[in-house]
N, C-alpha and C positions, 0 to 999 in steps of 0.2 A: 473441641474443648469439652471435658466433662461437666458434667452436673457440679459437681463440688469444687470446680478451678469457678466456674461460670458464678456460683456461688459465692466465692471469696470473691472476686473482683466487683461483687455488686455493693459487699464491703467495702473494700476501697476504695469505691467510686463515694460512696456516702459519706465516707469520714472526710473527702478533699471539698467534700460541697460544705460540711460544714465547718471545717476547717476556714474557709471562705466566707463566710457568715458573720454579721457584724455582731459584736461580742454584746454591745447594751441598743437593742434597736430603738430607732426614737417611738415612743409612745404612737399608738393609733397604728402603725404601721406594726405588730404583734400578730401573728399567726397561733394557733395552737400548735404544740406539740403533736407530733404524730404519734401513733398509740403502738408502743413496741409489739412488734410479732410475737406469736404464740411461737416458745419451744418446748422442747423436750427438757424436763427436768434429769440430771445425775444425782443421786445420791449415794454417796460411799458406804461400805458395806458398816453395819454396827449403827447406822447413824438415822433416828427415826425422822421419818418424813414430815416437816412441817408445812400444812397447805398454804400455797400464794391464791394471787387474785385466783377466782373465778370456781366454778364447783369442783366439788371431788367428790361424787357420786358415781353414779352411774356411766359419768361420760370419760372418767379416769381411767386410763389402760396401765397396771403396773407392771415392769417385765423385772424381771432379773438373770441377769448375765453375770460370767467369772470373771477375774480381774483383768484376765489378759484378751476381754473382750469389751474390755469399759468403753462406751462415746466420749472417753476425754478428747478435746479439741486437743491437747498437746501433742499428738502423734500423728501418724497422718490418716490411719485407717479407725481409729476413735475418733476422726475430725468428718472421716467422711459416713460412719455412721452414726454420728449427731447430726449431720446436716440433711442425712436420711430421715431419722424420726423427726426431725423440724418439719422436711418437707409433707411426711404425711399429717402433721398436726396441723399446717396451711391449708390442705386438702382435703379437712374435716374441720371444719368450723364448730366451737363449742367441745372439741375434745383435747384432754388435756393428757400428755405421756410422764409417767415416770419410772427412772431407772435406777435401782439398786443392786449394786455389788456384791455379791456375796462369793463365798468363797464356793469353789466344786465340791470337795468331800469334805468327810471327817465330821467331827461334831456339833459346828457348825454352818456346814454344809448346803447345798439345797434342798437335800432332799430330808434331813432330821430338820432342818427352819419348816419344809411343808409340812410336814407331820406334827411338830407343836402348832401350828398358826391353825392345821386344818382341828386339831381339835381344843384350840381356845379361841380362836377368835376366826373362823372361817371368811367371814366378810372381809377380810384384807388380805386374804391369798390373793397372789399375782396372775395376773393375766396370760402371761407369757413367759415361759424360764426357756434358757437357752443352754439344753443339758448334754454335755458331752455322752457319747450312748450308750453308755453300762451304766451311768447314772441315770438317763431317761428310763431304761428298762427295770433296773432298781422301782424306781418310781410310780411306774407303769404297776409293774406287779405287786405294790403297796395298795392300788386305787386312787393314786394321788393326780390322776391324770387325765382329762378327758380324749375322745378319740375325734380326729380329721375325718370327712366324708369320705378321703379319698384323697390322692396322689395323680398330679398331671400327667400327661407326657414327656417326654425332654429329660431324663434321669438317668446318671449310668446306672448300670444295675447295683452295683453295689450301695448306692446311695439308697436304689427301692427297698432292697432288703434293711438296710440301716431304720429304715423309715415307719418300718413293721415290726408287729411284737402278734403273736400269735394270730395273725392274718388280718390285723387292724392297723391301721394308719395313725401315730401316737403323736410323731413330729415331720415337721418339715425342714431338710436339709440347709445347712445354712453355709457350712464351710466343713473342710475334710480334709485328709493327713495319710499319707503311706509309708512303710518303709520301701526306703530303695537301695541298692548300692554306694557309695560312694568310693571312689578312686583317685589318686593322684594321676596329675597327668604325665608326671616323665615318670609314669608305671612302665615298666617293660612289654611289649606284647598289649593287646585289647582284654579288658576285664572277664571274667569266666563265664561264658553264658549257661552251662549246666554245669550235674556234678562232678563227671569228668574230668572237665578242663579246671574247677576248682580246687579238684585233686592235686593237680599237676604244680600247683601255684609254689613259686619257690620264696613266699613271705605269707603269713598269718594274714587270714582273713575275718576282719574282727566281729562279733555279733553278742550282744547282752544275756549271754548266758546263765546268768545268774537274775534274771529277768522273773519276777514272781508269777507273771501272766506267761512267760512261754509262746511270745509274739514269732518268734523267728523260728521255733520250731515248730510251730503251728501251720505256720505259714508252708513250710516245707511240707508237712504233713497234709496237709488241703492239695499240694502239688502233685504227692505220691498218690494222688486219689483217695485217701480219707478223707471220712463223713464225719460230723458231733453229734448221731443218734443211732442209737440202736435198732433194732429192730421193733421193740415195742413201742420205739417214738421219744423214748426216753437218752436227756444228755450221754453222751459216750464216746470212748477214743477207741476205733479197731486198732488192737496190739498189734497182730500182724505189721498193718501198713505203718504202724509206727517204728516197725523194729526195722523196718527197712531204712527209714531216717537215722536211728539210732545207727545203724553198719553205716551208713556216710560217714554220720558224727567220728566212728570209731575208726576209720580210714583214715580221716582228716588231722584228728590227733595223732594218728600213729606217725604222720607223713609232713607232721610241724604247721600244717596250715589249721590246725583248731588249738592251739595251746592249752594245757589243763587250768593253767591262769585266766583263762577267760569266764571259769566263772566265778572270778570279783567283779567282772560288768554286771550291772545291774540295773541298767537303762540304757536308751540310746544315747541320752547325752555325753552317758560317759563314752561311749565308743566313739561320738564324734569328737570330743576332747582328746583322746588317745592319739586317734588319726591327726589332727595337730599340732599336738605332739611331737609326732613320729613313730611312736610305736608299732605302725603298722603302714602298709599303703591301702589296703582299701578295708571297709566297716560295712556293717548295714546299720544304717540310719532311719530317721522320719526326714521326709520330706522337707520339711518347715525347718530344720535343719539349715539345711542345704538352701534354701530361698530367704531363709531371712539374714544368712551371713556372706551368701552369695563369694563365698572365699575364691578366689580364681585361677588358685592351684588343685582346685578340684572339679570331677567331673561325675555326672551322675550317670546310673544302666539299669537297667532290668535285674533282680534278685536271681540266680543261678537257681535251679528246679532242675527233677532227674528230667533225663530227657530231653534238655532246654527250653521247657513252658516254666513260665518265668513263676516266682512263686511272690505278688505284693500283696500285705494285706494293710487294706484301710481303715481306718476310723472316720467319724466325723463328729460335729456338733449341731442340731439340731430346735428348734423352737417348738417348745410344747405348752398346748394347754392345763396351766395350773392350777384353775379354778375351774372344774367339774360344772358348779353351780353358778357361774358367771353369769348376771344377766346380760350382759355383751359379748359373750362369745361369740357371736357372726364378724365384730368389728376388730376382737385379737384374729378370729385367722385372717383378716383382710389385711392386717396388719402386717402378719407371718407370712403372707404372700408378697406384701410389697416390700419387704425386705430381704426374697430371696428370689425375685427379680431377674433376670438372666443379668442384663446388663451392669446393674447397682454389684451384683454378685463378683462378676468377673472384675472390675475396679475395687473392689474392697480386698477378694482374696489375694490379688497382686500386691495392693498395698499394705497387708497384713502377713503376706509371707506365706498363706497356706492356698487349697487346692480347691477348685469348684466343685462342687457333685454333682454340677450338669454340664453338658459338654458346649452347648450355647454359651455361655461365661466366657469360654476361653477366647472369644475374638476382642477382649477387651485387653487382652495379654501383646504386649507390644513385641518380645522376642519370639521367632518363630520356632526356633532350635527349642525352648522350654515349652512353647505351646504344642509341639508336636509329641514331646515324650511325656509329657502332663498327660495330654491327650491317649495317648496309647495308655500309657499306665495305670489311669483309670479305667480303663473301659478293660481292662484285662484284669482290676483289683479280686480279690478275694473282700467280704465284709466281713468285720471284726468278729472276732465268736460270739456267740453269745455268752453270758453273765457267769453261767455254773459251768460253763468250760475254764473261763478264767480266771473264776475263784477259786473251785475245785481243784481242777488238772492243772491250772496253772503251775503252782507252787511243788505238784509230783513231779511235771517235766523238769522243773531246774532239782529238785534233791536227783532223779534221776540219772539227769546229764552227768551230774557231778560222780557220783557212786560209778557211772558208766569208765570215765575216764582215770576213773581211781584204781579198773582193772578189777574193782569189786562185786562185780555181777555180768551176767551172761546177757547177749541181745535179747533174750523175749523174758527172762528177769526183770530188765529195767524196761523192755515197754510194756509189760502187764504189770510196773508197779505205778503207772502213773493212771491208775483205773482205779480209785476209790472202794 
C-alpha cells in the first residue's frame, strides 16, 4: 500500500470512529478535543497569504509551484503531493509550509514576481520555486537564485546536465517530459527507426514545425552530431551538421512524409490533436502526452535519428532556491530532497502523468512495457538546449524550415541563416 492510500485510510478510519461518537456526551465524561495536525497551507496564485495559528517567521518554508503542479487534494497527484508536504511538516515540529500558485511565464510569472518581491520587499521571497528549466536558468542568470552543494548519485544524465547552469548545482530535479514518437497501432509495418526507413513512409509524419523553440529539429541536429557552442565557448549552431537535417527535411517533403503544411503546427499538442484526428498515423509528441491520455489506439517508439540513434530531447521541472538570503536554507534543501525522494518521486510522476529523472523512481511504475521504454528513453535523452539556443535559434530554425520548403533558398542558405 502506498504512503498516500495508507494515508487516506487513516482518514477513514477517523471519520467511522467518530461518526460512532455520541453527539451530546453526558457531562464529566468530556475528553478534550485533539489538536488538529499541522499541514501544508495552498494558496491560489494572486491571493495574499493570511497567517493562521502559530509563527511565520523564521520557521515558515514558502514554495511556489505552476498551476499544473498545485497540491490540490482534488486530483490524485496534487493529493499525493499535499500529503507529501503534510508529512514533512509532522516531521518538523514547529515548522509551518506554504504554497502559492503562480503562474510559469509572462508578466506575472515567476520569475518577474522574483524580481519585484527581491527588490521591494526581499523578506517574503520564497523558499522554494519549482521552475520549469529555461525559466530556472532565466533566473539563475538574473541572481535570483541561490546554488545546491551539489547533486547525489542516482541521476540520468540528462537530468545532471538539467540540474546545472555554468557548472553549479541551481535545482533539483523533480519531474521531466520527452518527446517521443507516437503511432497508431493498425500502422502498417513497425514505426521508422532512422532516416531512412522514415523516408520510405507512405503517410506524413507529423512534427511542430512551426515550433518557435525548434525542439524536433534540435533534437535531430544533437543526433547528426551537432554541438550549441562554438569554439570560443560561445552559444552556436554548426551550419554544416545542420544542413545535413535540413537535406532530410528536404527529402521528406519532396517524398509527402513532411508536408509544407506542417508548418502551422506549432506545438506538440497540436500534433497530438492532429494524430486524433486522423490527419496522420504517427507525430512526435511530449511524453506526458501520451501517459496522461493513455489513448489505446496508440503506441509509443524511439524518435528516428540518421543512423538509427534515436534522437529524445528532454525537459524537466526542477526545485530551486529563491531566497539567496534565507535564513533557513539548510531546511528548504531538506525540503527539496524529501520531495524528490526516489520513491515519493516515482508514485507521484505515475500519477501526474510525467517522467522520473532518476531511474530508481521507476520501480514504483506498475506497467513493465512503459517502465522499460521510460527507462531506455531516458537514459538515451538529449537535455533541453540551453536558453539562447531557444530563444535565439529557435525562431531562425522554424522561418528557415518554412523558406526551406518554399523551394526559396539552398541547403547551406537556410542552415547558416538560422546563426544570428
Amino acid at each position: 500500500m502506498s504512503r498516500f492510500a495508507a494515508w487516506a485510510l487513516q482518514l477513514a478510519l477517523l471519520a467511522v470512529l467518530a461518526a460512532c461518537s455520541p453527539v451530546n456526551p453526558a457531562p464529566g465524561n468530556q475528553t478534550p478535543a485533539p489538536a488538529a495536525e499541522p499541514t501544508a497551507t495552498v494558496v491560489p496564485a494572486g491571493v495574499t497569504l493570511t497567517p493562521g495559528p502559530g509563527p511565520i517567521g523564521p520557521q515558515t518554508l514558502r514554495i511556489w509551484v505552476p498551476p499544473r503542479f498545485s497540491p490540490a487534494p482534488d486530483a490524485p497527484a496534487g493529493a499525493l503531493l499535499k500529503a507529501r508536504l503534510d508529512e514533512f511538516v509532522l516531521l518538523h515540529p514547529g515548522v509551518r509550509v506554504t504554497v502559492r500558485i503562480k503562474a510559469e511565464t509572462g508578466s506575472g510569472g515567476m520569475v518577474r514576481s522574483l524580481e519585484a518581491m527581491n527588490a521591494a520587499v526581499p523578506e517574503a521571497l520564497p523558499d522554494l520555486v519549482l521552475f520549469s528549466r529555461p525559466e530556472m536558468e532565466r533566473a539563475a542568470r538574473s541572481g535570483l537564485l541561490a546554488v545546491f552543494p551539489g547533486l547525489d548519485a542516482g541521476w540520468y544524465e540528462f537530468a545532471q546536465s538539467l540540474s546545472s547552469i555554468d557548472g553549479q548545482v541551481i535545482g533539483l530535479p523533480f519531474a521531466a517530459d520527452a518527446l517521443v514518437l507516437l503511432y497508431r497501432l493498425d500502422s502498417e509495418g513497425p514505426p521508422p527507426a532512422d532516416w531512412v526507413k522514415t523516408l520510405q513512409l507512405d503517410s506524413p509524419l507529423l512534427f511542430a514545425a512551426g515550433d518557435s523553440r525548434g525542439l524536433f529539429t534540435l533534437a535531430q541536429y544533437l543526433s547528426a552530431g551537432g554541438t550549441f557552442t562554438s569554439e570560443s565557448g560561445q552559444p552556436d549552431i554548426n551550419p554544416f551538421d545542420m544542413a545535413e537535417v535540413f537535406q532530410f527535411y528536404r527529402q521528406g517533403n519532396q517524398a509527402g512524409v513532411f508536408p509544407g503544411w506542417m508548418a502551422g503546427l506549432t506545438s506538440q499538442a497540436e500534433v497530438y490533436q492532429s494524430l486524433q484526428a486522423g490527419s496522420a498515423r504517427a507525430g512526435i509528441v511530449w511524453a506526458s502526452d501520451v501517459l496522461q491520455e493513455r489513448d489505446p489506439d496508440f503506441r509509443t517508439a524511439d524518435i528516428p535519428g540518421p543512423g538509427g540513434v534515436p534522437a529524445p530531447i528532454a525537459t524537466g521541472w526542477l526545485w530551486a532556491l529563491g531566497n539567496p538570503d534565507s535564513p533557513h536554507q539548510q531546511l528548504s534543501m531538506e525540503l527539496a530532497r524529501f520531495l524528490t525522494e526516489a520513491d515519493f518521486m516515482g508514485e507521484w510522476t505515475l500519477a501526474a502523468g510525467l517522467l522520473p529523472p532518476r531511474p530508481d523512481a521507476l520501480a514504483a511504475w506498475p506497467v513493465e512495457s512503459e517502465t522499460a521504454f521510460a527507462g531506455r528513453l531516458l537514459a538515451e535523452a538529449y537535455p533541453l538546449p540551453p536558453l539562447a539556443i531557444l530563444e535565439t535559434n529557435g525562431p531562425l530554425i522554424r522561418d528557415a524550415l518554412a523558406v526551406l520548403w518554399a523551394g526559396e533558398s539552398t541547403l547551406m542558405e537556410a542552415a547558416e541563416s538560422v546563426r544570428p
